[in-house]
DRENGUVEX-456975 format. One record per atom (N, C-alpha, C): residue number from 0; residue in one letter; atom name; x, y, z. Coordinates in steps of 0.05 Angstrom, whole numbers. Example, Ala and Ser with C-alpha at 12.3 -4.5 7.8 and 13.67 -1.06 7.14 Angstrom:
2
<pt seq="0" type="A" atom="N" xx="264" yy="-114" zz="156"/>
<pt seq="0" type="A" atom="CA" xx="246" yy="-90" zz="156"/>
<pt seq="0" type="A" atom="C" xx="264" yy="-66" zz="156"/>
<pt seq="1" type="S" atom="N" xx="257" yy="-45" zz="142"/>
<pt seq="1" type="S" atom="CA" xx="273" yy="-21" zz="143"/>
<pt seq="1" type="S" atom="C" xx="258" yy="1" zz="157"/>
This chain:
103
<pt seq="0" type="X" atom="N" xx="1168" yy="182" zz="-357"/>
<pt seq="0" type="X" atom="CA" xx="1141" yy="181" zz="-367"/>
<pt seq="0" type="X" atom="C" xx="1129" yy="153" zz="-363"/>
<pt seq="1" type="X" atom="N" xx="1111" yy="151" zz="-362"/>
<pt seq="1" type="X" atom="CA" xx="1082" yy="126" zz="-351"/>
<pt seq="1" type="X" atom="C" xx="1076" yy="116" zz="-384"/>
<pt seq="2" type="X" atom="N" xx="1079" yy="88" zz="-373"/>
<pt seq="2" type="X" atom="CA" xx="1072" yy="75" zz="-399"/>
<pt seq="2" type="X" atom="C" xx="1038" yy="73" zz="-394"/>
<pt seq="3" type="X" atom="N" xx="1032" yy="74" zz="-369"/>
<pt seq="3" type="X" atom="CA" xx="997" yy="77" zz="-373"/>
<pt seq="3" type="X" atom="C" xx="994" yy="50" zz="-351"/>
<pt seq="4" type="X" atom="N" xx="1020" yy="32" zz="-343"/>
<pt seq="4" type="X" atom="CA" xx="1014" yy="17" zz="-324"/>
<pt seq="4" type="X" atom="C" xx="1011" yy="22" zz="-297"/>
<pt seq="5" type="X" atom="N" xx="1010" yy="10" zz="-275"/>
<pt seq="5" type="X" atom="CA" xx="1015" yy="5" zz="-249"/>
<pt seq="5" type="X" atom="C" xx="1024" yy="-18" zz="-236"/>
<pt seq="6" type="X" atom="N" xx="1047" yy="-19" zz="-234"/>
<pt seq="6" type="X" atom="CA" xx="1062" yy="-42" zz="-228"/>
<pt seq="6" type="X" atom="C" xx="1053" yy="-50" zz="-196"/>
<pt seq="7" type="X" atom="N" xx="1038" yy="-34" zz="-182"/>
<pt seq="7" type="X" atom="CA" xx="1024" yy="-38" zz="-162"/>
<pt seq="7" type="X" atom="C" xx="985" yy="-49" zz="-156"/>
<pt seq="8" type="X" atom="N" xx="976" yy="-50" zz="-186"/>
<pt seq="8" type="X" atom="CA" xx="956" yy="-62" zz="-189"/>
<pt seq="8" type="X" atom="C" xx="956" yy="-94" zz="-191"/>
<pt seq="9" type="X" atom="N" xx="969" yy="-111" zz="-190"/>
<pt seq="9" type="X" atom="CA" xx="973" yy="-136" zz="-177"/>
<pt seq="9" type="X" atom="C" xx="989" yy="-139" zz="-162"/>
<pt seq="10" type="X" atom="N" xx="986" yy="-167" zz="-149"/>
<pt seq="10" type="X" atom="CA" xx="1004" yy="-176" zz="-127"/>
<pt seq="10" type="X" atom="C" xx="999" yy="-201" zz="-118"/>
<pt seq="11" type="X" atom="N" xx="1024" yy="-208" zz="-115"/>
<pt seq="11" type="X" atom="CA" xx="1034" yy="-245" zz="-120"/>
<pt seq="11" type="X" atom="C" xx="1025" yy="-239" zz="-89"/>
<pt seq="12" type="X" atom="N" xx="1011" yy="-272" zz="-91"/>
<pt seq="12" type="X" atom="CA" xx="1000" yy="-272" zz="-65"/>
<pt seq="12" type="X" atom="C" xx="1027" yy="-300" zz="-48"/>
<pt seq="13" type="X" atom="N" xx="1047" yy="-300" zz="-68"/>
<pt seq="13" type="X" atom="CA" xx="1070" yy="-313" zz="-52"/>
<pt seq="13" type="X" atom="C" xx="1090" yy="-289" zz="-32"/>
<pt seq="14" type="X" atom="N" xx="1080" yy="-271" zz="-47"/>
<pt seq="14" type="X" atom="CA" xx="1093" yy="-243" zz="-32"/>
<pt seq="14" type="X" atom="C" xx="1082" yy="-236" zz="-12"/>
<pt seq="15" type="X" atom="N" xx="1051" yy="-237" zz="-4"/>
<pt seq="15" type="X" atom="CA" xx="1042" yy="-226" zz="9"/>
<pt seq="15" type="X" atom="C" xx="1035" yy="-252" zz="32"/>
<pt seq="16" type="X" atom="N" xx="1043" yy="-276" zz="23"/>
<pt seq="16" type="X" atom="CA" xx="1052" yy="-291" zz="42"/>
<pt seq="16" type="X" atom="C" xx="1075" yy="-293" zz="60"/>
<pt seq="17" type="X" atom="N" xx="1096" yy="-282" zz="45"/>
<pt seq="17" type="X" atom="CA" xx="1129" yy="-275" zz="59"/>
<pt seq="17" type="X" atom="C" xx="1123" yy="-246" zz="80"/>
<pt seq="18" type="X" atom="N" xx="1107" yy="-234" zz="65"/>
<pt seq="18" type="X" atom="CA" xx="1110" yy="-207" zz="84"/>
<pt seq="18" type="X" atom="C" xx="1085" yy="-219" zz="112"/>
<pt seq="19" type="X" atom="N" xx="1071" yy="-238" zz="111"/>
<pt seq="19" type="X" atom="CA" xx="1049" yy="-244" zz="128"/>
<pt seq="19" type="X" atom="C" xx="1077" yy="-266" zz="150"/>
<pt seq="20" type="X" atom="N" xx="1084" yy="-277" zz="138"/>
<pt seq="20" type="X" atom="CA" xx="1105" yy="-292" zz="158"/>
<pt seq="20" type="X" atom="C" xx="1130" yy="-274" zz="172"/>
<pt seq="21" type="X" atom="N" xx="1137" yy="-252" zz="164"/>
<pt seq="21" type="X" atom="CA" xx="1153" yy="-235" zz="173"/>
<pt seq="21" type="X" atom="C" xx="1148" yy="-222" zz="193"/>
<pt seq="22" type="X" atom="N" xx="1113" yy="-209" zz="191"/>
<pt seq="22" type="X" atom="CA" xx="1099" yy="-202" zz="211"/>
<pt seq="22" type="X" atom="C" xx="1099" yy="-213" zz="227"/>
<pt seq="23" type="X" atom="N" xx="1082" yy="-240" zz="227"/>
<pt seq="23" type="X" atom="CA" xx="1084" yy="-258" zz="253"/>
<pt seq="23" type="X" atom="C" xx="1107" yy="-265" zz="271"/>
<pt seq="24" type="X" atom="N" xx="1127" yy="-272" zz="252"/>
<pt seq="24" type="X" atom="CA" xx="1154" yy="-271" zz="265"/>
<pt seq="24" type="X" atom="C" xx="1171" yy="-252" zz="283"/>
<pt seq="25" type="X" atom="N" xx="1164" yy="-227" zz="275"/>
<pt seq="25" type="X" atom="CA" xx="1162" yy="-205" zz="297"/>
<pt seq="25" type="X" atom="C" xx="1157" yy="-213" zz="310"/>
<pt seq="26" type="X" atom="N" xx="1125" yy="-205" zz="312"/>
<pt seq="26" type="X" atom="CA" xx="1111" yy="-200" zz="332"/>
<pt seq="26" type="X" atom="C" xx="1113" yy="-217" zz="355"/>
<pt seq="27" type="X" atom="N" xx="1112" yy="-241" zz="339"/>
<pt seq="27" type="X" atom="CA" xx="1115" yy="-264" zz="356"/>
<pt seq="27" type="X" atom="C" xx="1145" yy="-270" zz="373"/>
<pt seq="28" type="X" atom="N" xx="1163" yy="-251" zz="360"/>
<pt seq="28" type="X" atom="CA" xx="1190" yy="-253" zz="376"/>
<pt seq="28" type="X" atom="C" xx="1185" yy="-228" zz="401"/>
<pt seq="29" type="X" atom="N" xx="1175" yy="-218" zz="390"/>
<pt seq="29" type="X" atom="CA" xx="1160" yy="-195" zz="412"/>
<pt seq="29" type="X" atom="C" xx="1150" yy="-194" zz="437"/>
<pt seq="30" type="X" atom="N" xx="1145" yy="-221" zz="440"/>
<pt seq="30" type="X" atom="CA" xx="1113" yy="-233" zz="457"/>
<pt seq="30" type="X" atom="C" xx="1088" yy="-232" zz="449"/>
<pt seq="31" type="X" atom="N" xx="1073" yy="-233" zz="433"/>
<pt seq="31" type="X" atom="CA" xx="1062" yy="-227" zz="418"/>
<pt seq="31" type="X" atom="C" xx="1049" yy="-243" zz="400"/>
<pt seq="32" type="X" atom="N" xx="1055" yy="-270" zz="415"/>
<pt seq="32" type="X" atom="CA" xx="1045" yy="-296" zz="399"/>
<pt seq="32" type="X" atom="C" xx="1018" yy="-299" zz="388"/>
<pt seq="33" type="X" atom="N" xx="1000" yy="-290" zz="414"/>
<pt seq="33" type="X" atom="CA" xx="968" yy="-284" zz="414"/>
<pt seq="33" type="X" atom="C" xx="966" yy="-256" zz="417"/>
<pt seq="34" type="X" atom="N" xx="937" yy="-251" zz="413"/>
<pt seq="34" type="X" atom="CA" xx="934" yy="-226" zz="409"/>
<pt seq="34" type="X" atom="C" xx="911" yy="-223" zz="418"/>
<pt seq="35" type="X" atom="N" xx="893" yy="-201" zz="441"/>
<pt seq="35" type="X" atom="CA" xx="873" yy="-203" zz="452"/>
<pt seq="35" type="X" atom="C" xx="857" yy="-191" zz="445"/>
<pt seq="36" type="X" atom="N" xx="823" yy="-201" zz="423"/>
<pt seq="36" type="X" atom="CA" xx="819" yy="-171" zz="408"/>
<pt seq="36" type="X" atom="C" xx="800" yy="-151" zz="429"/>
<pt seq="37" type="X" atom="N" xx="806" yy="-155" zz="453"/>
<pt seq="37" type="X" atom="CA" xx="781" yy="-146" zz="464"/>
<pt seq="37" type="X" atom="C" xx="756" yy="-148" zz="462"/>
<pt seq="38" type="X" atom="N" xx="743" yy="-117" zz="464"/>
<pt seq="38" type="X" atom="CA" xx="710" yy="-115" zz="462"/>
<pt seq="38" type="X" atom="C" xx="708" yy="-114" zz="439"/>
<pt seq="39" type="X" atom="N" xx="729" yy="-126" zz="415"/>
<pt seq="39" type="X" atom="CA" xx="725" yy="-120" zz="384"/>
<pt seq="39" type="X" atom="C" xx="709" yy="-152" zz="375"/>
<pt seq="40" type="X" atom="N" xx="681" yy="-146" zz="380"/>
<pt seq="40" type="X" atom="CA" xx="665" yy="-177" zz="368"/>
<pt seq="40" type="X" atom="C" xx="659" yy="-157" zz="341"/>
<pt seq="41" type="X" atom="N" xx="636" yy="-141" zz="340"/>
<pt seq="41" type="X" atom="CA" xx="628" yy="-139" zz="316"/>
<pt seq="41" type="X" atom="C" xx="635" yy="-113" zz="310"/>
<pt seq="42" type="X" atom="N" xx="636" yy="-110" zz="285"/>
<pt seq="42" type="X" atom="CA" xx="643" yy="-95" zz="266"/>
<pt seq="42" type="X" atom="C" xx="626" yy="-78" zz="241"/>
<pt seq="43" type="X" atom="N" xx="644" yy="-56" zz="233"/>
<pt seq="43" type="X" atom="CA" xx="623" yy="-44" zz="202"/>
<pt seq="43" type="X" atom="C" xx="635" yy="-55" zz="187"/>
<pt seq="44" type="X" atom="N" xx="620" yy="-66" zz="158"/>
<pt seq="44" type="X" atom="CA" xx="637" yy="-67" zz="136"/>
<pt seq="44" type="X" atom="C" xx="616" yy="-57" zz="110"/>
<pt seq="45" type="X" atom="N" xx="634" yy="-54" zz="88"/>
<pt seq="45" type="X" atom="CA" xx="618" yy="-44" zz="70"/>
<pt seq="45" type="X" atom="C" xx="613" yy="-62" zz="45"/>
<pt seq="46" type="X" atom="N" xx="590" yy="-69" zz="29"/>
<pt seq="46" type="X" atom="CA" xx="587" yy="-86" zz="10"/>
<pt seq="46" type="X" atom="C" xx="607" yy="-85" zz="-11"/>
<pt seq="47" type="X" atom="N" xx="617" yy="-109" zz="-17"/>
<pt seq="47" type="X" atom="CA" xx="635" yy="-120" zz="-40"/>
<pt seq="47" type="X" atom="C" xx="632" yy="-109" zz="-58"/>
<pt seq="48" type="X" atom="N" xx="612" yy="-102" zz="-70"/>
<pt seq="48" type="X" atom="CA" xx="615" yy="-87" zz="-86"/>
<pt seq="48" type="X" atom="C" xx="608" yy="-55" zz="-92"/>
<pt seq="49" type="X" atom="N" xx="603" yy="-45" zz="-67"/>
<pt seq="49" type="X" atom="CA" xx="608" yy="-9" zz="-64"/>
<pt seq="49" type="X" atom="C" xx="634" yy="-10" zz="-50"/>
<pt seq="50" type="X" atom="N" xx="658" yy="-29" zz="-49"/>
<pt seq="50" type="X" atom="CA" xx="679" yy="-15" zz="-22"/>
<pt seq="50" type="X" atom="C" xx="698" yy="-3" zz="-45"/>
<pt seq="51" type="X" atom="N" xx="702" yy="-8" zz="-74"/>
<pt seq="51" type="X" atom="CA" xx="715" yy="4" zz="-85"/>
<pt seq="51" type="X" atom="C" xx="707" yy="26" zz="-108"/>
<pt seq="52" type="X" atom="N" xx="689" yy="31" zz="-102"/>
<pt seq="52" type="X" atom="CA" xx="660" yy="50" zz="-116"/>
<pt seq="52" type="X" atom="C" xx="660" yy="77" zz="-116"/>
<pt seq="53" type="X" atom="N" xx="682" yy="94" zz="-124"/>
<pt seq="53" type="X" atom="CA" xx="686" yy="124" zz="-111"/>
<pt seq="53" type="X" atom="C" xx="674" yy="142" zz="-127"/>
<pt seq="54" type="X" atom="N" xx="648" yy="128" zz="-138"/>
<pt seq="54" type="X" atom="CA" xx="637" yy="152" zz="-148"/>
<pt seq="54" type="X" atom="C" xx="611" yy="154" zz="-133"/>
<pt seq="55" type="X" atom="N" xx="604" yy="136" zz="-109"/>
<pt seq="55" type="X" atom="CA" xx="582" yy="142" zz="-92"/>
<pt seq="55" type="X" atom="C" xx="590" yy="136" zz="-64"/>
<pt seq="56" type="X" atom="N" xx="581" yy="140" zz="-52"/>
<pt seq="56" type="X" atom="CA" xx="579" yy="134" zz="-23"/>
<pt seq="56" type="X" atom="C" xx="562" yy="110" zz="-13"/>
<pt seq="57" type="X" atom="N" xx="572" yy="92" zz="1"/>
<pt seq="57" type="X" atom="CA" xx="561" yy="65" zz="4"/>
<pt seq="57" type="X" atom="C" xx="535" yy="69" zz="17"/>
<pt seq="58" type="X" atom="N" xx="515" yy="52" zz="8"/>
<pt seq="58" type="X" atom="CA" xx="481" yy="61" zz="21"/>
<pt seq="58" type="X" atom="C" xx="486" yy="43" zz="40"/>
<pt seq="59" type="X" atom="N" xx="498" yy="18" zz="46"/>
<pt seq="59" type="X" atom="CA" xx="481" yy="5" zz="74"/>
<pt seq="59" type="X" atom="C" xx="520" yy="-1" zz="87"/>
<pt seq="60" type="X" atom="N" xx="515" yy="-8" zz="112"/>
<pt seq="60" type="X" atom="CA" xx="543" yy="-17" zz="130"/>
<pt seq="60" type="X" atom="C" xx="529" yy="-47" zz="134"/>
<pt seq="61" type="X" atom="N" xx="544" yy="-63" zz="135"/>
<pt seq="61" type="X" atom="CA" xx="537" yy="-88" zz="141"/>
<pt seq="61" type="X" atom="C" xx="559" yy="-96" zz="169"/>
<pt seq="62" type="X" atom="N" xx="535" yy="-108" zz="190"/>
<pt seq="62" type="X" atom="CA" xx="553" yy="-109" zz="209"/>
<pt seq="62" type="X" atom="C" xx="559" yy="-142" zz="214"/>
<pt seq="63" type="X" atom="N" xx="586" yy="-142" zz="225"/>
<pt seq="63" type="X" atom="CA" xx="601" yy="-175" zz="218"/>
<pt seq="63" type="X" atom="C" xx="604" yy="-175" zz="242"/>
<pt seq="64" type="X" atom="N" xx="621" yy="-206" zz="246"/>
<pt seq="64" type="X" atom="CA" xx="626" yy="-215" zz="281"/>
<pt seq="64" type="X" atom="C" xx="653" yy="-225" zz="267"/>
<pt seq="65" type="X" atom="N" xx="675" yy="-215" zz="288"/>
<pt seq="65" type="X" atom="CA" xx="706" yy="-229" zz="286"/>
<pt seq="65" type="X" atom="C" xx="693" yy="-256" zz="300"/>
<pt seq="66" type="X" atom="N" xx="682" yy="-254" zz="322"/>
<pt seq="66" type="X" atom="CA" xx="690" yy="-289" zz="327"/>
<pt seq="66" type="X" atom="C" xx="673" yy="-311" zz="308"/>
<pt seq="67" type="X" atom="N" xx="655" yy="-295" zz="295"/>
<pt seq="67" type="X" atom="CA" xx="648" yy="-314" zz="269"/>
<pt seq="67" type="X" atom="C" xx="662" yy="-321" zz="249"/>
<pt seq="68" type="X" atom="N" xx="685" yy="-299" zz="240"/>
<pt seq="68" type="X" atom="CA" xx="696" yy="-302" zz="228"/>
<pt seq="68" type="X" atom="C" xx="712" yy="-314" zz="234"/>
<pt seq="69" type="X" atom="N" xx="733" yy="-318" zz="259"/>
<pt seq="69" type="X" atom="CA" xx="756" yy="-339" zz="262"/>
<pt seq="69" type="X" atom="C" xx="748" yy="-366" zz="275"/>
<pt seq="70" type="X" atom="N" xx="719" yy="-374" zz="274"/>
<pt seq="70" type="X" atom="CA" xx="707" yy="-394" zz="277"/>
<pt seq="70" type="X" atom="C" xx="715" yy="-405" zz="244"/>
<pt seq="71" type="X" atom="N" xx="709" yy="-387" zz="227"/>
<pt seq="71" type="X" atom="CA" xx="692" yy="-398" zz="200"/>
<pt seq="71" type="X" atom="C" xx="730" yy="-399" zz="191"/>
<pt seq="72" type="X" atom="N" xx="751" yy="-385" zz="198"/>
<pt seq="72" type="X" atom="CA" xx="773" yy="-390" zz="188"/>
<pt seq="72" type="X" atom="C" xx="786" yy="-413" zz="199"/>
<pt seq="73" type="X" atom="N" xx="775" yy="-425" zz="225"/>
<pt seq="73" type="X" atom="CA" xx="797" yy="-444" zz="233"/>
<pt seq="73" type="X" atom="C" xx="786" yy="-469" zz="223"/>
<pt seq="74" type="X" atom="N" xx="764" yy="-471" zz="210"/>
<pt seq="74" type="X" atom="CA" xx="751" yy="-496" zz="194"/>
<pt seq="74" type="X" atom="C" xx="779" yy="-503" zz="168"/>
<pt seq="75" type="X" atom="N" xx="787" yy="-475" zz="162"/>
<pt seq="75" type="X" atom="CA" xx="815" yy="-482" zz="143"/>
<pt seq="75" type="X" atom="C" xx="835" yy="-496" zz="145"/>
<pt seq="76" type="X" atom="N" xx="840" yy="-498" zz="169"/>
<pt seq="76" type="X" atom="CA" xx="859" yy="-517" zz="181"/>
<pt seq="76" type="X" atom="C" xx="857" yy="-542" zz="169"/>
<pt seq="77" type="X" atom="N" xx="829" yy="-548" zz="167"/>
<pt seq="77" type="X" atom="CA" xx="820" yy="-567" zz="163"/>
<pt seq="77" type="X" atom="C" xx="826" yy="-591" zz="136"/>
<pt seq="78" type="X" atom="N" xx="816" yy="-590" zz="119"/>
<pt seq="78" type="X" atom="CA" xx="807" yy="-604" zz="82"/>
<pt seq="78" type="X" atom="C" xx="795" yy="-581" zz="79"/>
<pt seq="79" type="X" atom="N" xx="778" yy="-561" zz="93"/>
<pt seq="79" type="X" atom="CA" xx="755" yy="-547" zz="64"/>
<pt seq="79" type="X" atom="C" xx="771" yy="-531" zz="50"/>
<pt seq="80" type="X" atom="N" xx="758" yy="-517" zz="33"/>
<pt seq="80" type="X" atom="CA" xx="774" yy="-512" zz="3"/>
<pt seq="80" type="X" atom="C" xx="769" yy="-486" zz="18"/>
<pt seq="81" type="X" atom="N" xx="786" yy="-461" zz="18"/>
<pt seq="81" type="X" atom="CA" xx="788" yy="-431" zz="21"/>
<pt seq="81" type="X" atom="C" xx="771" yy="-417" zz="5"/>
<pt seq="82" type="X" atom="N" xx="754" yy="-395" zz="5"/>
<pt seq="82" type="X" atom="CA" xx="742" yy="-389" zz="-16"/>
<pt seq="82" type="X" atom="C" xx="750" yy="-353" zz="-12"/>
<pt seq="83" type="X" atom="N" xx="734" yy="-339" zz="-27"/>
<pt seq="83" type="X" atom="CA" xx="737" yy="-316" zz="-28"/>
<pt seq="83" type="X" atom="C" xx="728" yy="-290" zz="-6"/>
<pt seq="84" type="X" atom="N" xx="702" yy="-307" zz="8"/>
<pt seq="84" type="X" atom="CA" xx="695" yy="-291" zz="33"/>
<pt seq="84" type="X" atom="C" xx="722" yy="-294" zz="54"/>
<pt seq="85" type="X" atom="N" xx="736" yy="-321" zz="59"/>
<pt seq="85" type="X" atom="CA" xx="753" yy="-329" zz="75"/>
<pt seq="85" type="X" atom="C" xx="777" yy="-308" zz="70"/>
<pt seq="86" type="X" atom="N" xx="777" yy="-297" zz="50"/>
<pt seq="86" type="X" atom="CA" xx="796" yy="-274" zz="55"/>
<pt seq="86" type="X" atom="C" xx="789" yy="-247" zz="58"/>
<pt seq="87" type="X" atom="N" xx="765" yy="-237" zz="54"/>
<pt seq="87" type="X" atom="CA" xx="754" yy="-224" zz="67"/>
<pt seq="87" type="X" atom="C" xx="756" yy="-226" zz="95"/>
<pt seq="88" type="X" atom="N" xx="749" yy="-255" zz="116"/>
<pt seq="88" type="X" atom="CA" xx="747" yy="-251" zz="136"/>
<pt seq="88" type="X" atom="C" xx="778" yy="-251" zz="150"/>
<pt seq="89" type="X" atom="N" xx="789" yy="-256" zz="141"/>
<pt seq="89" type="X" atom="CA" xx="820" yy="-257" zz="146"/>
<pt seq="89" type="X" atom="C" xx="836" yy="-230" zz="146"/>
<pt seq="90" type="X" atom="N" xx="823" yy="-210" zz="125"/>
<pt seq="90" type="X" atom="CA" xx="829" yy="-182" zz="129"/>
<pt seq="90" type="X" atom="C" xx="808" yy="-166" zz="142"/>
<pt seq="91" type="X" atom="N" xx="794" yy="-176" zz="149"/>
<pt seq="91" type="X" atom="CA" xx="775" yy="-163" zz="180"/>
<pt seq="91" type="X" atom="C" xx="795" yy="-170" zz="206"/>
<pt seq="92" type="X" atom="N" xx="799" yy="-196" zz="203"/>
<pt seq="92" type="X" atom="CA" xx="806" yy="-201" zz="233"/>
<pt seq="92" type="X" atom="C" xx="835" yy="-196" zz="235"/>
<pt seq="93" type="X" atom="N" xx="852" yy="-195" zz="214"/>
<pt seq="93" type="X" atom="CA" xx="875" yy="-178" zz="210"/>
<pt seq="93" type="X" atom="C" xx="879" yy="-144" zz="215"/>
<pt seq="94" type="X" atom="N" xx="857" yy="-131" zz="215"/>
<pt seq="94" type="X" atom="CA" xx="854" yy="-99" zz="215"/>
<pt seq="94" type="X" atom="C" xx="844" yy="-107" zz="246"/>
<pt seq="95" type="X" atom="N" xx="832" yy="-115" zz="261"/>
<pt seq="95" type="X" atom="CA" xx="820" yy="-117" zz="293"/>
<pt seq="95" type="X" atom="C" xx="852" yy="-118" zz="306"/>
<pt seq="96" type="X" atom="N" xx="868" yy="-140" zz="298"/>
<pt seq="96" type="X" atom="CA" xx="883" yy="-145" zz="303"/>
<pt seq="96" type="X" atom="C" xx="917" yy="-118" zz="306"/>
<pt seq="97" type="X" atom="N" xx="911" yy="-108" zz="284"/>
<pt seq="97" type="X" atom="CA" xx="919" yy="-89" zz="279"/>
<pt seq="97" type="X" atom="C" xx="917" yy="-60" zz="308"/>
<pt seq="98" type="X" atom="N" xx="890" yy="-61" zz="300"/>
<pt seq="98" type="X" atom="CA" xx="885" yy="-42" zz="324"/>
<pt seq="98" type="X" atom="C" xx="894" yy="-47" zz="356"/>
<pt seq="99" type="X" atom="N" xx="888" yy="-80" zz="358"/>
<pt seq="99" type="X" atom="CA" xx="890" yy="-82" zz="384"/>
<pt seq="99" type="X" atom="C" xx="926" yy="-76" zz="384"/>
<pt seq="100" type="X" atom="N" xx="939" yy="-88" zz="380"/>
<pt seq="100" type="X" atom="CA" xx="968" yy="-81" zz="373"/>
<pt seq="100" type="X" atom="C" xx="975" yy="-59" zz="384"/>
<pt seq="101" type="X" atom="N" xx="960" yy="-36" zz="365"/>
<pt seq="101" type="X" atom="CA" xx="967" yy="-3" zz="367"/>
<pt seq="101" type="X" atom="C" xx="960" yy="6" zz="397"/>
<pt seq="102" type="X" atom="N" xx="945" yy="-12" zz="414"/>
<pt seq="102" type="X" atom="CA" xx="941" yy="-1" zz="451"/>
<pt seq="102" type="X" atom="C" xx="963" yy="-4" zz="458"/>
């Protein structure tokens, strides 16, 4: 019986750093070092605050650009401080990435 938790409603983002280096490590033993996203520039996405909203259906798609986004991620490399869109755009260009993979 359920104490009423979900031991899957958080997640150490040291974990989800080990499983992000495991990936690469593959892939990258694979050949797989780069990854070509193709004709994937822009994209649908849905507002921040309707994408977890299951009691309506999202009213607008907002459309994004991967190479804006891995423009605006490789500034991280950098000193600037990471913020919260930056992982947003990191799991956009992570799911492109994804797909191209799956050809």
């Amino acid at each position: 019986m359920s104490d009423g938790t979900n031991e899957n409603a958080s997640v150490s983002l040291m974990l989800l750093l080990a499983i992000a280096d495991r990936i690469v490590t593959e892939y990258t033993s694979r050949g797989l070092g780069t990854v070509d996203l193709g004709a994937r520039q822009y994209y649908h996405a849905v507002a921040s605050d309707e994408i977890f909203d299951m009691t309506t259906s999202p009213k607008d798609l907002i459309v994004g650009d991967l190479y804006d986004d891995i423009k605006e991620l490789k500034r991280l490399v950098g000193d600037d401080m990471p913020t919260a869109v930056d992982i947003e755009r990191l799991a956009r260009v992570l799911t492109a990435i994804s797909e191209s993979v799956l050809e």
